[in-house]
C-alpha positions as CSV (number, residue, x, y, z in Angstrom):
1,X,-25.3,5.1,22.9
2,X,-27.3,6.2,20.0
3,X,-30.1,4.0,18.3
4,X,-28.7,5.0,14.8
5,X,-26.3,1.9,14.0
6,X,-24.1,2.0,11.1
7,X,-22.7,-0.4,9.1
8,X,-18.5,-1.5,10.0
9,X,-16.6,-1.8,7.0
10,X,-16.0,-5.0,6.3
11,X,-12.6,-5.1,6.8
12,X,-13.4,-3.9,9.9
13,X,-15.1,-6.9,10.7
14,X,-12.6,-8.9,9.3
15,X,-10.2,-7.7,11.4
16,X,-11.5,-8.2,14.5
17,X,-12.8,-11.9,13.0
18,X,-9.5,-12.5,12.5
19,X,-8.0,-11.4,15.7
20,X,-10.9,-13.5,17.8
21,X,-9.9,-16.6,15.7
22,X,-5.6,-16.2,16.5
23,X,-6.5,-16.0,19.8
24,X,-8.9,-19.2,19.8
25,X,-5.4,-20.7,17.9
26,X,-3.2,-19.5,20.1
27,X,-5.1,-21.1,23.0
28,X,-6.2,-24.2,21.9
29,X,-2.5,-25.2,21.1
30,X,-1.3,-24.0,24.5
31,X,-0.7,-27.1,26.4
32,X,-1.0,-25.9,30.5
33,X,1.1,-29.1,31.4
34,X,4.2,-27.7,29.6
35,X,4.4,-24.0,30.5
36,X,7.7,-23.6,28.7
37,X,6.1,-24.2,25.5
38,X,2.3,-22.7,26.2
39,X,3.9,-19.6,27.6
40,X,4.9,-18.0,24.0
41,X,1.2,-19.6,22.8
42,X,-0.4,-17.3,25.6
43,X,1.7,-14.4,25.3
44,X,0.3,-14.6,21.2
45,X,-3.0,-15.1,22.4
46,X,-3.0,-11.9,24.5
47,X,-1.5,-9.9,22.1
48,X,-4.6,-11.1,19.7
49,X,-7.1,-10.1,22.4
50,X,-5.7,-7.0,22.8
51,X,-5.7,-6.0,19.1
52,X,-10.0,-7.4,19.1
53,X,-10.3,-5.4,22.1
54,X,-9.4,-2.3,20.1
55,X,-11.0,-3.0,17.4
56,X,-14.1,-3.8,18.8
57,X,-13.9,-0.2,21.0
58,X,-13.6,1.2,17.7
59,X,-16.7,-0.4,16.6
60,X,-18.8,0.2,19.1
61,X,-17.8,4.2,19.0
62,X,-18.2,3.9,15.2
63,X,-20.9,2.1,14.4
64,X,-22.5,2.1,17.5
65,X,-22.6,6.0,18.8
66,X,-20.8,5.2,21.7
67,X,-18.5,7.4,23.3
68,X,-14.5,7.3,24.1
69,X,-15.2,7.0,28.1
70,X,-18.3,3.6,26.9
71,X,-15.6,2.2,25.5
72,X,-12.9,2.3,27.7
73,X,-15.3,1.3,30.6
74,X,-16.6,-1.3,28.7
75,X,-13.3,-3.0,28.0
76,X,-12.2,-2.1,31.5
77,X,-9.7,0.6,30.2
78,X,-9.2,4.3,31.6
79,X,-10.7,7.0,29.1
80,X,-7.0,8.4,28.7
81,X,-5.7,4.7,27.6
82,X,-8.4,4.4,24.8
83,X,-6.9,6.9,22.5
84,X,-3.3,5.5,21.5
85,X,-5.3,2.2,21.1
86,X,-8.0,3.6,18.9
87,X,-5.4,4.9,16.6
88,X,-3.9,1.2,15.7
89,X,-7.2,0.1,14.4
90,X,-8.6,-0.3,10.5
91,X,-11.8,1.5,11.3
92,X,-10.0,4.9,12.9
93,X,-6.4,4.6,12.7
94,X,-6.7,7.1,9.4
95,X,-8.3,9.6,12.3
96,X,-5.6,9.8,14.5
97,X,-3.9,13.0,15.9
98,X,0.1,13.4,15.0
99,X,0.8,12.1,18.9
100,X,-0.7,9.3,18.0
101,X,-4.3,9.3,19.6
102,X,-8.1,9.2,18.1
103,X,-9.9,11.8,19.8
104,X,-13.7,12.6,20.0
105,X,-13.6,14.8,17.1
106,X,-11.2,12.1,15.0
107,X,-14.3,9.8,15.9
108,X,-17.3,11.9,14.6
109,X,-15.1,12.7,11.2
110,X,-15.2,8.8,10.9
111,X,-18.5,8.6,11.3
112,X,-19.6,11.2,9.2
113,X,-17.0,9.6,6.3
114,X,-18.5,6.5,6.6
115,X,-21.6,7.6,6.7
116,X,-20.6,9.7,3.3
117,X,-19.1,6.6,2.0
118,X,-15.2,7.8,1.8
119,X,-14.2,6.4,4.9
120,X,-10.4,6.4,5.3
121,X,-8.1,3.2,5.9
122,X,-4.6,3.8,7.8
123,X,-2.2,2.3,5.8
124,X,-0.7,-0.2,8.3
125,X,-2.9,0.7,11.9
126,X,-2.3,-2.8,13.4
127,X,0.6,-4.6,14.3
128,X,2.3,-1.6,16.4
129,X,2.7,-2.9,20.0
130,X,2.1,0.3,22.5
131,X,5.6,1.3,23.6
132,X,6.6,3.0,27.0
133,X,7.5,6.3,26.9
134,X,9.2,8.1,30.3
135,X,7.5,11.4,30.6
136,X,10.7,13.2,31.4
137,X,14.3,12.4,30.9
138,X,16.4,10.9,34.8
């Protein structure tokens, strides 16, 4: 990673503050002696996790120099499954490809926006759940 940090937006902090704290929610009300009712709790909680896993990834790429494959090893992800995940964050959902992945090159146009103060914001990144699509048709 490179020594030249950058500054995150702050609602890119935000963002992953906020998805750190529904998670903490989430778990603190989930009761492990009634699974019925803690299971919707956890499922909430890993959905909240997910979204501060991305968001972090995006950070540390960003604002840290890191690369795509850093990231995804470092959140225990393949380098192909970062992309698609990268492009539902605040910090580089604007730098996504039409199919719906942040690529390498999406990443250094970030940093060099940011760095040139006219970083872009997607207009709704988050809140998209990761749907499976069958590569080909039965």
């Amino acid at each position: 990673m490179s020594d030249a940090r950058r500054p995150l937006p702050a609602e890119t902090e935000q963002a992953l503050r906020t998805a750190v704290d529904a998670a903490r929610e989430a778990l603190d009300r989930a009761d492990a002696s009634r699974p019925l009712e803690a299971l919707p709790l956890l499922r909430a909680a890993q959905e909240h996790l997910t979204s501060a896993v991305d968001e972090a990834m995006a950070a540390v790429l960003v604002a840290e120099g890191g690369t795509i494959r850093t990231a995804g090893a470092l959140a225990g992800l393949s380098e192909n499954a970062v992309g698609p995940r990268l492009a539902r964050t605040s910090l580089l959902g604007a730098y996504g490809s039409e199919a719906g992945r942040v690529t390498a090159s999406g990443v250094e146009r970030a940093r060099y926006d940011l760095e040139e103060g006219r970083h872009r914001v997607a207009p709704d990144a988050s809140g998209r759940p990761l749907r499976f699509r069958a590569r080909r048709s039965p």
